[in-house]
C-alpha positions as CSV (number, residue, x, y, z in Angstrom):
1,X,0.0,0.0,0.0
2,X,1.2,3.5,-0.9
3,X,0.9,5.8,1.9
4,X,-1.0,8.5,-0.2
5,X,-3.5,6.3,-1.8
6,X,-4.3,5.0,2.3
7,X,-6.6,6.8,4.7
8,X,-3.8,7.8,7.9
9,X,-4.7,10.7,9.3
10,X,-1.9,11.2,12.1
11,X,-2.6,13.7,15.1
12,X,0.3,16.3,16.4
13,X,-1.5,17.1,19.4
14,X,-2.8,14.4,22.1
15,X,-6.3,14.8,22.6
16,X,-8.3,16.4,25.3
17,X,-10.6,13.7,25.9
18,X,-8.2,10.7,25.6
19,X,-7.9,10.0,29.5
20,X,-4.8,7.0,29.0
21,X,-1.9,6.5,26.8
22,X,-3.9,3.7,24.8
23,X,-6.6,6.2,23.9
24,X,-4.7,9.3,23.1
25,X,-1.9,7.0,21.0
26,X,-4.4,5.2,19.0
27,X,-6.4,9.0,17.6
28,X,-3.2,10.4,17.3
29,X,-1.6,7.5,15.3
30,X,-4.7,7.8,12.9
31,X,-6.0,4.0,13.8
32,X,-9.2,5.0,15.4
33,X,-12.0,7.8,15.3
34,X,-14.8,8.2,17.7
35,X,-18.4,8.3,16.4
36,X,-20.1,8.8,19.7
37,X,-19.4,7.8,23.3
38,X,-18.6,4.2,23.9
39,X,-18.5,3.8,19.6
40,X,-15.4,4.1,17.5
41,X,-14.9,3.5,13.8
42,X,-11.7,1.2,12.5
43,X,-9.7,3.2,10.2
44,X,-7.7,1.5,7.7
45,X,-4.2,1.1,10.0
46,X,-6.7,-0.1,13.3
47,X,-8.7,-2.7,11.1
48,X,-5.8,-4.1,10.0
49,X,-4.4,-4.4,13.1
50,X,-7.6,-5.8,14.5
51,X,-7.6,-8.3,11.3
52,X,-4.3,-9.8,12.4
53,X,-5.1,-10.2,15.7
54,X,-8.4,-11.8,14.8
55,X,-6.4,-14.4,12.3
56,X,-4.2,-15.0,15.0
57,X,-7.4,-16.0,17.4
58,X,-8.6,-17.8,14.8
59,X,-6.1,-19.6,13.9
60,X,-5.3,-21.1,17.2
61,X,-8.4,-21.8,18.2
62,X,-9.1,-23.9,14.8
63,X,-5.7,-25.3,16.0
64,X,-7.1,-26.0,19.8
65,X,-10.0,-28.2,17.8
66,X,-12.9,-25.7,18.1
67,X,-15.5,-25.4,15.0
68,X,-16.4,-21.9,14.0
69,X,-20.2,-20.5,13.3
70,X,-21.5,-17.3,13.2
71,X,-24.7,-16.3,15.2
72,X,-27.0,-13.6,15.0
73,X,-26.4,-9.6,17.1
74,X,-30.1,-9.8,17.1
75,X,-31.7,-12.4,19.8
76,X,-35.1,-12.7,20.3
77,X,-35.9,-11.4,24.3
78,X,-38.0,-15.2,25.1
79,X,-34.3,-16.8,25.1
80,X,-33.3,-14.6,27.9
81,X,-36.9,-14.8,29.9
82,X,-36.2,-18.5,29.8
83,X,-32.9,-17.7,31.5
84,X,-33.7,-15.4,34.4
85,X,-31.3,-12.9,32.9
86,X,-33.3,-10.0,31.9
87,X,-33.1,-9.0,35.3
88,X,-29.3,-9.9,35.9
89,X,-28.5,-7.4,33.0
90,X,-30.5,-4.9,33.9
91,X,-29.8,-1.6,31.4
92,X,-26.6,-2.8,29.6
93,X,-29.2,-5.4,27.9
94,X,-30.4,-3.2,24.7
95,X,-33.7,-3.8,24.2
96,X,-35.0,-3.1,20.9
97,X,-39.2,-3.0,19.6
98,X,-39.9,-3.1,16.3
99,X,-43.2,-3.4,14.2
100,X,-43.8,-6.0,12.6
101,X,-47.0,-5.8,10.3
102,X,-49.6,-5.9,13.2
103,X,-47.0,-7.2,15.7
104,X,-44.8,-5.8,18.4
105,X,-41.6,-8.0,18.3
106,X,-39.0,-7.3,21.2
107,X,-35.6,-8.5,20.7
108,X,-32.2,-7.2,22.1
109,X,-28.5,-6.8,20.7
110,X,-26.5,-9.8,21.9
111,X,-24.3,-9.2,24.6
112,X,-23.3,-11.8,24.6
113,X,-24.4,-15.4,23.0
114,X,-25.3,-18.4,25.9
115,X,-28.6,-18.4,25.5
116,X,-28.3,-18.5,21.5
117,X,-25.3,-21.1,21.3
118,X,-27.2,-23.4,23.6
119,X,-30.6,-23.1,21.9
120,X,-28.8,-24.3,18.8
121,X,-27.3,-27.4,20.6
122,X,-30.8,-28.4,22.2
123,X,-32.1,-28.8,18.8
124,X,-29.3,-30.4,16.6
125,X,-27.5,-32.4,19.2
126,X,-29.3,-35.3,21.4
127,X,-27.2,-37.8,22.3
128,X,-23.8,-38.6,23.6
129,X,-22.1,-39.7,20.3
130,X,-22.1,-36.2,18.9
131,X,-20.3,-35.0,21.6
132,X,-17.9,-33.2,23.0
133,X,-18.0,-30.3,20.6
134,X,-16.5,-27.0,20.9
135,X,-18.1,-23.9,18.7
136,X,-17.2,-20.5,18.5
137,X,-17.7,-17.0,16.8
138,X,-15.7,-13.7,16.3
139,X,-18.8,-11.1,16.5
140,X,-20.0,-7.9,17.8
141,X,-21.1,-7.8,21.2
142,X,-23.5,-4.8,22.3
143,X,-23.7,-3.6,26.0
144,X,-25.2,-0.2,27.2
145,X,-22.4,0.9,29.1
146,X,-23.3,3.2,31.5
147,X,-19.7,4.8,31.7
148,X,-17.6,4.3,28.1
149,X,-14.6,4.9,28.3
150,X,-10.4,4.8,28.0
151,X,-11.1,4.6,24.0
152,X,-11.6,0.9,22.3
153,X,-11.0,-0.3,26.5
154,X,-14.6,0.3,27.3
155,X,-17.1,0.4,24.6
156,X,-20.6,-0.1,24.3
157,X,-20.2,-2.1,20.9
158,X,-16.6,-4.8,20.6
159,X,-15.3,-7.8,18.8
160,X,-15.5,-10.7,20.7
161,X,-14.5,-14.5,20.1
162,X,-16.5,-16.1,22.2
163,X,-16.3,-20.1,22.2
164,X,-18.7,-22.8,24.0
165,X,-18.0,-26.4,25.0
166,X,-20.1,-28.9,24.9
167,X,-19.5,-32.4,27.3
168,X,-20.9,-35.2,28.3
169,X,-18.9,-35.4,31.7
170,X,-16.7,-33.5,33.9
171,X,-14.0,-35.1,32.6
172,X,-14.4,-33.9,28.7
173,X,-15.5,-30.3,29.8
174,X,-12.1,-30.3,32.1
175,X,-10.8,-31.1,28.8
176,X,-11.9,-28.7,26.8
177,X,-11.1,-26.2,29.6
178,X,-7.2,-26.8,29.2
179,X,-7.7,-26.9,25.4
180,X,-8.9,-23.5,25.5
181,X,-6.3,-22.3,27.9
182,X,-3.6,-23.3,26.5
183,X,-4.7,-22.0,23.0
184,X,-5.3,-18.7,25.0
185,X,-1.9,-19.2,25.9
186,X,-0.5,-19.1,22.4
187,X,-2.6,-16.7,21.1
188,X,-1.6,-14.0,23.5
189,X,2.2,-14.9,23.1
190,X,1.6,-14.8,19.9
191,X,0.2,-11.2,20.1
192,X,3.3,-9.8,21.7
193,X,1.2,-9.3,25.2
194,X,2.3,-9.6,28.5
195,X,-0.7,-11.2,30.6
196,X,-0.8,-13.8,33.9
197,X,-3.5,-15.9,34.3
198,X,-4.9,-15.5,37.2
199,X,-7.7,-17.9,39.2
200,X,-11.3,-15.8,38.8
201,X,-14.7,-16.4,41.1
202,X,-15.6,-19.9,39.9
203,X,-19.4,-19.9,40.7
204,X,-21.1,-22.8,42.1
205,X,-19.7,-25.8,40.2
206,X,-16.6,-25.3,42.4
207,X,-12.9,-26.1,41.8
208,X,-10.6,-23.5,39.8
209,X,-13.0,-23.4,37.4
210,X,-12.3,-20.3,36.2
211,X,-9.0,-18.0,35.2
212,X,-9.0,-14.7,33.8
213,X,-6.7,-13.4,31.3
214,X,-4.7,-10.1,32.7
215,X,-2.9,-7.5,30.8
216,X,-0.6,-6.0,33.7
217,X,-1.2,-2.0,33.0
218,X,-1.2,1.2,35.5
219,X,-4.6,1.8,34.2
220,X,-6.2,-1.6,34.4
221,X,-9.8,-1.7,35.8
222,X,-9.3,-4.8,37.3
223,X,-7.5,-5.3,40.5
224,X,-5.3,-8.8,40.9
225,X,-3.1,-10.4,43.7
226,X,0.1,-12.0,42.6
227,X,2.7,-13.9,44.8
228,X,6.1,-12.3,44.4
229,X,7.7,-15.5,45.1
230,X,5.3,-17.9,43.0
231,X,3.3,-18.0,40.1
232,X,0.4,-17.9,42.0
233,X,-2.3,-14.9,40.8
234,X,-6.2,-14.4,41.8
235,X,-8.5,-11.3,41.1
236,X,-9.3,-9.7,44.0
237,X,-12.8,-11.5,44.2
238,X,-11.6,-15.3,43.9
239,X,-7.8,-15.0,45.8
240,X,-7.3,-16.8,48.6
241,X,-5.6,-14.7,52.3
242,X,-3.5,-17.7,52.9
243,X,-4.4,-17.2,56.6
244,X,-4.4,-20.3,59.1
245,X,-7.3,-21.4,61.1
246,X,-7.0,-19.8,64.4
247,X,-5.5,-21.3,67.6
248,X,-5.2,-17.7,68.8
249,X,-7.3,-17.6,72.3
250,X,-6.2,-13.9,74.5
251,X,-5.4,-15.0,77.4
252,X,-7.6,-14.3,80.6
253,X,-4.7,-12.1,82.2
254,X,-5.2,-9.8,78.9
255,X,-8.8,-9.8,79.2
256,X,-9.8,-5.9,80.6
257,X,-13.5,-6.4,81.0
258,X,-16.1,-5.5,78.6
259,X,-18.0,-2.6,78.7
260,X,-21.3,-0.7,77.0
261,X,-20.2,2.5,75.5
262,X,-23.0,5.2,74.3
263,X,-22.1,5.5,70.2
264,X,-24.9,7.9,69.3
265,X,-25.6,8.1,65.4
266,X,-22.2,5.7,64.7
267,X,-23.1,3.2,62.9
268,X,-20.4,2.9,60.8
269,X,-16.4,1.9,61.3
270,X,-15.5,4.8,60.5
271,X,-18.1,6.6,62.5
272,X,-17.1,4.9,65.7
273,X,-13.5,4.5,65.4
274,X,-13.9,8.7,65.4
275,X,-16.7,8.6,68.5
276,X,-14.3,5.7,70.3
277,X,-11.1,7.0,69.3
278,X,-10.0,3.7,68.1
279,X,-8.5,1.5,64.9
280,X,-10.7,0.0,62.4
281,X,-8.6,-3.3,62.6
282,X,-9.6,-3.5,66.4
283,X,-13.2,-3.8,65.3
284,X,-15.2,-6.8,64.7
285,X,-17.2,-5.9,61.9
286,X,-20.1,-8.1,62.0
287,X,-22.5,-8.2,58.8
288,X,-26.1,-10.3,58.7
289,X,-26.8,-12.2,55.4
290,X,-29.7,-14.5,54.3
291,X,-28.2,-17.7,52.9
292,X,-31.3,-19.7,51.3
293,X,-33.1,-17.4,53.2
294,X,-31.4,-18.1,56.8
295,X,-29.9,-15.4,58.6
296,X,-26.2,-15.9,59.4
297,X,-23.7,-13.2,60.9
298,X,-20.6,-13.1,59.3
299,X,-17.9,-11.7,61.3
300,X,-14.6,-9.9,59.7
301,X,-11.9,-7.6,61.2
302,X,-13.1,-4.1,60.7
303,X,-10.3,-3.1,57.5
304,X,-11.6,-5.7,55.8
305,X,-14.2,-5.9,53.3
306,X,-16.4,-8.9,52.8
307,X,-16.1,-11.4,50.0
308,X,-19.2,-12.5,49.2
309,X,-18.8,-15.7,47.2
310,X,-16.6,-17.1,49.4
311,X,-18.8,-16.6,52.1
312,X,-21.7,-18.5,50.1
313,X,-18.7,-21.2,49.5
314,X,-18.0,-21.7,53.3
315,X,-21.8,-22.2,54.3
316,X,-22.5,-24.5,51.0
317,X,-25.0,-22.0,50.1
318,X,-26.7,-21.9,46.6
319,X,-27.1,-17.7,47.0
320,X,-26.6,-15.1,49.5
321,X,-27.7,-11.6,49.7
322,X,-27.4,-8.7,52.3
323,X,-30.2,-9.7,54.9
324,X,-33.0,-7.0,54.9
325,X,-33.7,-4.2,57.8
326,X,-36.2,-6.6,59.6
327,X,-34.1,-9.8,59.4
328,X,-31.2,-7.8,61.3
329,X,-33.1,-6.1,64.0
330,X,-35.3,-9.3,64.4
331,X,-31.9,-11.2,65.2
332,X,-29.7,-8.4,66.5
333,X,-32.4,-6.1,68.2
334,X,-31.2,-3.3,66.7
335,X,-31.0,-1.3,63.4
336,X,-28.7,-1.8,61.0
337,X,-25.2,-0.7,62.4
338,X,-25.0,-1.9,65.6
339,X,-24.6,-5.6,65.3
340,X,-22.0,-7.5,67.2
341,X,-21.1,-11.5,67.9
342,X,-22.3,-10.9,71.7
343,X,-25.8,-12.8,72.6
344,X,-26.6,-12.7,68.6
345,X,-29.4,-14.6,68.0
346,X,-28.1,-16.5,64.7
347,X,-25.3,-18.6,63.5
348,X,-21.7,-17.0,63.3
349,X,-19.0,-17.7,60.9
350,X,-16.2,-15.8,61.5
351,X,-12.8,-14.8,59.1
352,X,-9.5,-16.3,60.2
353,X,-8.1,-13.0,61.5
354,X,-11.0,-12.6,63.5
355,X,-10.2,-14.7,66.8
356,X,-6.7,-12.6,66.7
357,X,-8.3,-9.0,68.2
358,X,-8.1,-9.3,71.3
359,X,-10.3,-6.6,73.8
360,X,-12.0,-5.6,70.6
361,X,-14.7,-3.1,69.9
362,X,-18.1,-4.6,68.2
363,X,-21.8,-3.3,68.1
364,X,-23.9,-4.1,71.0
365,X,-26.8,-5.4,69.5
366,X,-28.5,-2.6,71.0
367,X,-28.8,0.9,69.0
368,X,-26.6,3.6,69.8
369,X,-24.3,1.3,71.3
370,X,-21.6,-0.8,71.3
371,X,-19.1,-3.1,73.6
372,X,-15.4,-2.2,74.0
373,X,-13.1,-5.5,75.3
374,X,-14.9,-8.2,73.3
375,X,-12.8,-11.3,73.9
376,X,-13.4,-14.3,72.1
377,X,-13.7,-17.5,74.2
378,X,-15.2,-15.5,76.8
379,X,-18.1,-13.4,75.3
380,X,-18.3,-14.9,72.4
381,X,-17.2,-18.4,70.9
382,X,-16.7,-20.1,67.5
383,X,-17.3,-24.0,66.8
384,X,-14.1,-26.0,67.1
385,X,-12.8,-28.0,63.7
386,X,-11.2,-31.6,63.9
387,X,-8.0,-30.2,64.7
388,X,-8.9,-28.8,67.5
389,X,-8.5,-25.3,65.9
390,X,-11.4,-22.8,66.4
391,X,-13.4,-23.1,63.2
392,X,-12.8,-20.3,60.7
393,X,-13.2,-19.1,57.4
394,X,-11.4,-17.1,54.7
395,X,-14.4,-15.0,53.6
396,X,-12.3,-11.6,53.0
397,X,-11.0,-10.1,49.8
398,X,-7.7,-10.7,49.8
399,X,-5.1,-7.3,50.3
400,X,-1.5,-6.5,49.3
401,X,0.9,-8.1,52.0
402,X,-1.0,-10.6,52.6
403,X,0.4,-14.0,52.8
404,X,0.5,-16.2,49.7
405,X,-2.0,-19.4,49.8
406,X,0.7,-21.2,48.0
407,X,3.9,-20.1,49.5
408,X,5.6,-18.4,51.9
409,X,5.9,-15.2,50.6
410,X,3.9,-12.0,50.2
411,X,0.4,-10.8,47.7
412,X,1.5,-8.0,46.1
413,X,-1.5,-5.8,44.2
414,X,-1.4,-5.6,40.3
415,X,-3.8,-3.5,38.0
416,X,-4.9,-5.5,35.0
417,X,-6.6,-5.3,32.0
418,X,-8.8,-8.4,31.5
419,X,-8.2,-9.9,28.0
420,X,-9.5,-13.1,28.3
421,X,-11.5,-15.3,30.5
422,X,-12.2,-19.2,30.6
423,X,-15.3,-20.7,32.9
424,X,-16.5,-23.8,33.6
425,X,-20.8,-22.6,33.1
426,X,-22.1,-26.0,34.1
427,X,-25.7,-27.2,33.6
428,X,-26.9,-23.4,34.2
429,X,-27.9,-22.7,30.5
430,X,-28.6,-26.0,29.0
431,X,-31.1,-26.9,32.0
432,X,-32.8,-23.5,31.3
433,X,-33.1,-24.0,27.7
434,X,-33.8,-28.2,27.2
435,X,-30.1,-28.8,25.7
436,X,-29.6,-32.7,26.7
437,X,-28.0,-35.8,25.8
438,X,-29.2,-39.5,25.7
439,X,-26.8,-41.7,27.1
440,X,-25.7,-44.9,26.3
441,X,-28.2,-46.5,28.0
442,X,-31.0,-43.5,26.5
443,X,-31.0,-41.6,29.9
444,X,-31.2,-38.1,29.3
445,X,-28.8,-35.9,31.1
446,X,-28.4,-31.7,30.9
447,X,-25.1,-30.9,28.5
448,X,-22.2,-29.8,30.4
449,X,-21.1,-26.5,29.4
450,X,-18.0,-24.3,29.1
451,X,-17.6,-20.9,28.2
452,X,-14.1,-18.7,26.4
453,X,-14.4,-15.6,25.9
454,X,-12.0,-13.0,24.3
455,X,-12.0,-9.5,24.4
456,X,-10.3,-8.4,20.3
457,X,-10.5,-4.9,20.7
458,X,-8.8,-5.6,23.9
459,X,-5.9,-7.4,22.3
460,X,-5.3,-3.7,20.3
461,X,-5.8,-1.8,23.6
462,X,-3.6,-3.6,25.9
463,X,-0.7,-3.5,23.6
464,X,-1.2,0.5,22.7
465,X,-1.2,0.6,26.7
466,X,1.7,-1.1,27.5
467,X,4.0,-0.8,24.4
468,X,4.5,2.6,24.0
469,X,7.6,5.4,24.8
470,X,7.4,9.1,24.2
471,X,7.3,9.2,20.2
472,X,4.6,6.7,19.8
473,X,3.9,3.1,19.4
474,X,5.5,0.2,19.4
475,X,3.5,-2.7,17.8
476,X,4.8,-6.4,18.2
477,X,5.5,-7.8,14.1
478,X,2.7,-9.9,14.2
479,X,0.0,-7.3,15.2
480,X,1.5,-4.0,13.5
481,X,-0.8,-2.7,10.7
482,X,2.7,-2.7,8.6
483,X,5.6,-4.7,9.3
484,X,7.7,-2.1,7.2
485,X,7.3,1.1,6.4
486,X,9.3,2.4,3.3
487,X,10.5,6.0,3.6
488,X,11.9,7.9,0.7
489,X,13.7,11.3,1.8
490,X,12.9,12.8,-1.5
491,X,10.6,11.4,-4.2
492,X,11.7,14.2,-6.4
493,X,14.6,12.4,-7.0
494,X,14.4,9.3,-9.8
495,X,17.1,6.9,-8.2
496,X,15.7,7.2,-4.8
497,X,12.4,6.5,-5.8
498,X,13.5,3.8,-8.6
499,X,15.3,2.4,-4.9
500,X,12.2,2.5,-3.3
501,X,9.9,1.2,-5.9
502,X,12.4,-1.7,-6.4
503,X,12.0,-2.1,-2.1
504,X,8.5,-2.2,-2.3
505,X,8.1,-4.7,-4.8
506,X,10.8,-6.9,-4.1
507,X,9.4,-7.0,0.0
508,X,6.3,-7.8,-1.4
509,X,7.3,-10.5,-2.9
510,X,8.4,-11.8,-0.1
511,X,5.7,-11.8,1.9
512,X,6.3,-8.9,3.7
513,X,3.5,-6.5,4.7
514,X,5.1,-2.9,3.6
515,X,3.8,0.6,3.4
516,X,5.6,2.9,0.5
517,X,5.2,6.3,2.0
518,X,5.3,8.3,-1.1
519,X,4.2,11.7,0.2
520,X,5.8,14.7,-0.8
521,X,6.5,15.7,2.8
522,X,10.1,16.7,4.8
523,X,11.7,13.7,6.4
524,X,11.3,14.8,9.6
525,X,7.5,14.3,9.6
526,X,7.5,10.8,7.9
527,X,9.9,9.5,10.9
528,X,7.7,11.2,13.5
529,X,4.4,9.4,11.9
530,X,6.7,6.1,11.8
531,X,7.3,6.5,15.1
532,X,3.8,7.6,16.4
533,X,2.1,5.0,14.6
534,X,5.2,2.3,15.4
535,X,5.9,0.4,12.4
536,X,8.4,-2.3,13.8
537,X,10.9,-1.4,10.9
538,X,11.5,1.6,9.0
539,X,13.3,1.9,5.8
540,X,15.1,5.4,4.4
541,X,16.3,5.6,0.9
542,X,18.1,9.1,0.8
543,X,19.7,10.4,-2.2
544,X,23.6,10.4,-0.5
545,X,22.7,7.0,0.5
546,X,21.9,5.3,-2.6
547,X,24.7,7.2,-4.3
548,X,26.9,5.7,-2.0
549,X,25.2,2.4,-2.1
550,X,23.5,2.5,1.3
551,X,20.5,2.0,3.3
552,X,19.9,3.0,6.3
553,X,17.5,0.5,8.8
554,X,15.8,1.4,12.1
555,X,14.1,-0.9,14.2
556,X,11.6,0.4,15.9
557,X,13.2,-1.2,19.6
558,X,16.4,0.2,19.0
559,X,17.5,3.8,19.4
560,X,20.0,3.8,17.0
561,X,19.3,3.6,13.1
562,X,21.6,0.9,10.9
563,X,23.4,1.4,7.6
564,X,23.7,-2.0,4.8
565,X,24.7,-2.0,1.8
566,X,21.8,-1.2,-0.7
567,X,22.0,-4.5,-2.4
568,X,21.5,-6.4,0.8
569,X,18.4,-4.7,2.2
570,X,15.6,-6.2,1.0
571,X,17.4,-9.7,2.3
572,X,18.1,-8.0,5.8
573,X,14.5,-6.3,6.3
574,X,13.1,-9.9,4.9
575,X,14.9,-12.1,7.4
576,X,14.3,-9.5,10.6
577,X,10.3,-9.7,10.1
578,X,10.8,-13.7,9.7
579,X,12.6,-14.0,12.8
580,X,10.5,-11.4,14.6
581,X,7.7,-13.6,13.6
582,X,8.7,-17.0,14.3
């Protein structure tokens, strides 16, 4: 392609609304424009970047075994009544109504394609010989994002690959799981990316059943833990404290005695650490939840926020929610903010670090008050385990410096941007939606499903956020819109261009993906849009040069440009993108 016959329109000046290097780099490099918030057109250097990182997805996961379809942006709204999920998306779902002769038809934009996939499979696959299968789509996806934004990072409309297993047993869907991680895997090596798998909220089939895909980036969204001295990683939902079960009983010599202190209008920790002059981590923060409808008081140190899946883990409970204003005075006698372990009357599961505060402050169970010198084992007592340990539970979010559940060393906090994500789904959709198997003996079971999801757009984004320096861009061979870009100092002059003509057409032939930048512009400004825009190689053909039989090379990860003789160029440029490519 010849740089004037393209559509590249490079920016100077960052822009005011780009809020992260991914988002100001990609408008100024001329690879995206916005349309409207939370939209972006591809212009011609973005699609093609997009387009090789969409081969390379497809390419591995056609490797990985998977078969390819293409569903529908339009799904009609019964599939996701059928599911429960209307509710569950609430207003990123975009409904649509349209008129249909006399009809009112409401259907939504797909965001994302369960329901779809799996009303396929009910009606094409019915017994156990057709399966396992694997099927997946690269499509649009449509969610009403409340807040777009960060460019391509948060959009209302994206490219997704999305892929679905289909098993017969734990045992295939386990293996379709590592079949699709390790294609993700390649795919992201592949892409140049630096990411860590790390272990994501499983949901109720249990197990590791579920790993995200993290870009490590200053901006990242996402918060992750990661072991500094293993490869242990977690999102802060799903990672484990690596805290013991307590042993930890304050002695009676230690014990100063409790006492009811006035807390008028505190009901908060921060509140009452203000009115009692005291530290939230010498509170006992104690929060009522409904599990399957029973009230249960979950007690956690008072700096620590509540993990709500693993609480529903460690009392085997199908759901849990925040226990309403009449459940918690009914078993605390008091309004919300004044709860405490002390003459409770529910069950108590408690956090591992709880058992540790010793003389600590909790809520009184009486409003506008609360107890100072709580002692476990004396005012209040946990059920002892097998070991003889007082029974406790992680059911915290993990925090930096905390230790690692696989090691002996330290969490440290990492901001991510998820890529990827892998999940074992279960029996959820295909009980929903009538997908089963007959089995060998024509017992029908519910398909066991698995679902792979990659973010494209997020593949573009995640480099542009993390490979970049001062001048620009600097895109990986296999994802850069142009391996080469061919720069001419002067096209006035007939040898350099018959030298750069002679370049383009020979790299061609090679198989090398080159840009000719024929404008008649100073050199200065075709090696700062080479460097904004990060072509991996750049190629100048000057008029001293090619009278003295030289050309000069510059990769675009090196500081320093490279001089060849003019006859060996094409050969040299040739072999670098082969290597950088293999």
């Amino acid at each position: 392609m010849r740089w004037t016959k393209s559509f590249i329109p490079t920016m100077k000046e960052d822009p005011s609304d780009a809020e992260v290097p991914s988002h100001r780099l990609m408008l100024r490099a001329g690879l995206i424009r916005q349309v409207m918030a939370g939209a972006y057109t591809y212009l011609p250097l973005g699609l093609r970047a997009l387009h090789k990182a969409t081969g390379i997805v497809r390419e591995e996961m056609d490797k990985a075994g998977a078969v390819e379809i293409q569903m529908t942006a339009l799904t009609p709204i019964d599939l996701y009544e059928r599911t429960g999920r209307i509710k569950a998306f609430g207003n990123v779902l975009m409904n649509i109504h349209v008129s249909r002769g006399d009809r009112k038809v409401h259907m939504a934009l797909g965001p994302t394609h369960e329901e779809v996939v799996t009303d396929l499979v009910s009606k094409h696959f019915s017994s156990y010989r057709q399966l396992p299968i694997t099927l997946y789509q690269i499509q649009m996806k449509f969610r009403n994002e409340e807040r777009p934004r960060f460019g391509i990072l948060r959009t209302s409309e994206f490219l997704m690959k999305d892929a679905y297993s289909f098993s017969t047993s734990l045992e295939q869907l386990n293996e379709a799981y590592q079949a699709m991680y390790d294609a993700y895997c390649r795919i992201f090596t592949r892409c140049g990316l630096e990411y860590i798998p790390v272990e994501a909220e499983s949901g109720p089939i249990g197990g590791d059943g579920s790993h995200e895909f993290m870009i490590p980036a200053g901006n990242g969204e996402d918060t992750i833990l990661k072991c500094g001295g293993c490869k242990y990683g977690a999102n802060v939902e799903r990672a484990e404290t690596g805290r013991a079960r307590s042993s930890v009983v304050t002695a009676e010599a230690d014990m100063k005695p409790i006492t009811e202190i006035a807390t008028p209008a505190a009901g908060s920790i921060e509140a009452v650490c203000k009115t009692l002059k005291c530290k939230p981590h010498k509170m006992i923060k104690t929060l009522i939840f409904k599990a399957d409808g029973k009230p249960i008081a979950v007690l956690l140190r008072g700096d620590h926020d509540a993990n709500e899946n693993k609480i529903r883990r460690a009392l085997g409970a199908t759901s849990i929610e925040m226990a309403d204003e009449a459940t918690i005075l009914a078993v605390t006698g008091a309004p919300v903010g004044f709860a405490g372990p002390v003459g409770i009357q529910c069950d108590i599961i408690a956090d591992h670090d709880v058992p540790h505060i010793a003389n600590a402050v909790t809520g009184a169970n009486k409003v506008d008050a609360h107890f100072v010198n709580v002692c476990h084992g004396r005012d209040w007592t946990l059920a002892k385990a097998e070991d003889g340990t007082w029974k406790t539970f992680d059911l915290r979010n993990a925090a930096a410096d905390d230790p690692c559940p696989r090691c002996s060393a330290k969490l440290g906090l990492v901001h991510g941007i998820e890529v990827g994500h892998v999940f074992k789904l279960g029996t959820k959709y295909s009980v929903s939606l009538g997908a089963n198997y007959l089995d060998e003996k024509e017992s029908q079971h519910p398909i066991i499903m698995g679902c792979y999801g990659i973010g494209v757009n997020r593949i573009l984004a995640g480099l542009a956020e993390t490979r970049h320096d001062e001048n620009g861009l600097i895109w990986p061979m296999a994802i850069a819109p142009y391996e080469v870009v061919i720069c001419p100092l002067n096209i006035n002059e007939p040898e350099v261009m018959k030298e750069a003509e002679r370049y383009y057409a020979e790299l061609k032939a090679a198989g090398v993906d080159v840009l000719l930048d024929d404008r008649d512009v100073r050199a200065g400004v075709k090696f700062k849009d080479a460097d904004l825009i990060g072509f991996p190689i750049r190629v100048v053909l000057g008029g001293k040069g090619v009278a003295a039989g030289e050309v000069e090379l510059k990769q675009r990860t090196k500081a320093d440009p490279e001089k060849f003789p003019l006859a060996d160029g094409v050969r040299i440029v040739a072999d670098l993108v082969k290597a950088a490519k293999a």
